[in-house]
N, C-alpha and C positions, 0 to 999 in steps of 0.2 A: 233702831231698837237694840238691845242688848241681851245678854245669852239668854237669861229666863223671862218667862212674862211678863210684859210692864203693868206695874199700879200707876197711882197716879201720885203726882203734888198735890197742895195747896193750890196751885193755879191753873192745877189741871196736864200739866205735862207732865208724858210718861215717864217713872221712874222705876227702876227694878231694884229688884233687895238686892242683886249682885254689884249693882251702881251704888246703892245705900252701903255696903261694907268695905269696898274695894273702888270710893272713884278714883275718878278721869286721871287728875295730877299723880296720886298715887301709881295707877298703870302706868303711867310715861315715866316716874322717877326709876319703877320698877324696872322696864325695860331698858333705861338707861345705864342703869347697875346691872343688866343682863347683858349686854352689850360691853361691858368692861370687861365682867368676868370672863364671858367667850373669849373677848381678847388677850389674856391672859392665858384661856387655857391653850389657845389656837400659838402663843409665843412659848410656853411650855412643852406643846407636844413637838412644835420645832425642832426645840433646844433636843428633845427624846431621840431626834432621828438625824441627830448629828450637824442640824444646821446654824449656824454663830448669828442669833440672830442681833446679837449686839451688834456686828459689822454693820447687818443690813440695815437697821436703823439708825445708824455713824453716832453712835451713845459715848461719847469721850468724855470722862470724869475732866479732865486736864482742861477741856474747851468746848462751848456748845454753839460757838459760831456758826452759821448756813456755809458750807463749802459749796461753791455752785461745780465746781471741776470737781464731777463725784469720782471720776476716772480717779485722778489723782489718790480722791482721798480715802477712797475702797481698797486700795493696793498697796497704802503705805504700812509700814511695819510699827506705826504705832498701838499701845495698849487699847482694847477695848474696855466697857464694861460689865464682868459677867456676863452671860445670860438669864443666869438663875436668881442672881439680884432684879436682875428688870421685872422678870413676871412674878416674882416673889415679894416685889416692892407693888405690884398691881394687885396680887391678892389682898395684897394688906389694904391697902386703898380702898378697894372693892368691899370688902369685908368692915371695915369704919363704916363706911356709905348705908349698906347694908343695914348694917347696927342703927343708925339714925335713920333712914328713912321707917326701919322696923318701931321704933321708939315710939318716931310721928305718928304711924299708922295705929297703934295701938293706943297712943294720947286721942288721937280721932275717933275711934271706936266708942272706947270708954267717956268720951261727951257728948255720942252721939245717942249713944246706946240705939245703935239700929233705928230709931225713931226718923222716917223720910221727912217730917218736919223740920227737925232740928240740923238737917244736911247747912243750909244756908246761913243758920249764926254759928257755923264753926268751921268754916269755909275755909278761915284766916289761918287755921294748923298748915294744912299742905301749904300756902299760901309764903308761910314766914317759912319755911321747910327749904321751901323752893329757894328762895331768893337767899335763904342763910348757908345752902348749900355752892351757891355761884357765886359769892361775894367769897367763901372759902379756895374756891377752884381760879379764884382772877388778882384776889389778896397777896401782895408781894410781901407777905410775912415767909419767914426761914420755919416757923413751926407747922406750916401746911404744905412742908413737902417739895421745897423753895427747887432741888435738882430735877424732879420730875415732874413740874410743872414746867420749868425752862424746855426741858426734852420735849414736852409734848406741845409748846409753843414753836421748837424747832422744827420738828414733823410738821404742823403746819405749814411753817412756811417753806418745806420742802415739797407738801403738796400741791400748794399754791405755786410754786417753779412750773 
């Protein structure tokens, strides 16, 4: 069930007006872009209390190779990147996403117009939303952000280590 009272569908399952304004894909895109932002603010308040978080995440303009000898590569006297370009290039990011998923959400509303019948033939908004937004995030073009996409392919496979 869901926060307020379920009504029903067409076919009889419970639906609620908060599921009719605000569904399912929209909550997950939302939370996804909430989960950015946090991390942006959480490398932000870092950067406030004096911590270089561009070391910790080995952010080298110069090279975004995986160092597996992080010994080595934490202690050399090479440049880093900012810190305040990093989460200042994630606000921005975050803040696009934001604007589009908001876009979406409001193209859905206004075809829905609230009416629980009409949830199903306009399903395809979140739908193209989704998959237009991951094809942006995995796309090896240079206009979606080609250095911060590399970085975050690199974390990766620094987690994966």
């Amino acid at each position: 069930m869901d926060i307020d009272d379920p009504g029903s569908d067409a076919l009889g399952l419970p639906v609620s007006s908060f599921s009719v304004r605000f569904p399912l894909p929209y909550r997950v895109l939302f939370l996804l872009g909430l989960g950015g932002a946090c991390w942006a603010l959480n490398l932000h308040i870092l950067s406030l209390a004096g911590i270089d978080t561009a070391a910790v995440l080995q952010t080298r303009p110069d090279s975004l190779s995986v160092n597996v000898n992080r010994s080595q590569h934490l202690y050399s006297t090479q440049s880093y990147t900012p810190s305040q370009t990093i989460y200042a290039s994630i606000y921005k990011i975050v803040s696009i996403y934001f604007g589009l998923i908001g876009l979406s959400w409001v193209l859905f509303l206004l075809s829905t117009g609230g009416d629980r019948t009409r949830l199903d033939e306009f399903m395809f908004i979140p739908s193209i939303t989704t998959v237009g937004l991951l094809f942006a995030a995995t796309v090896p073009l240079s206009s979606t952000y080609k250095l911060y996409r590399s970085m975050l392919y690199q974390l990766v496979n620094l987690l994966r280590w």
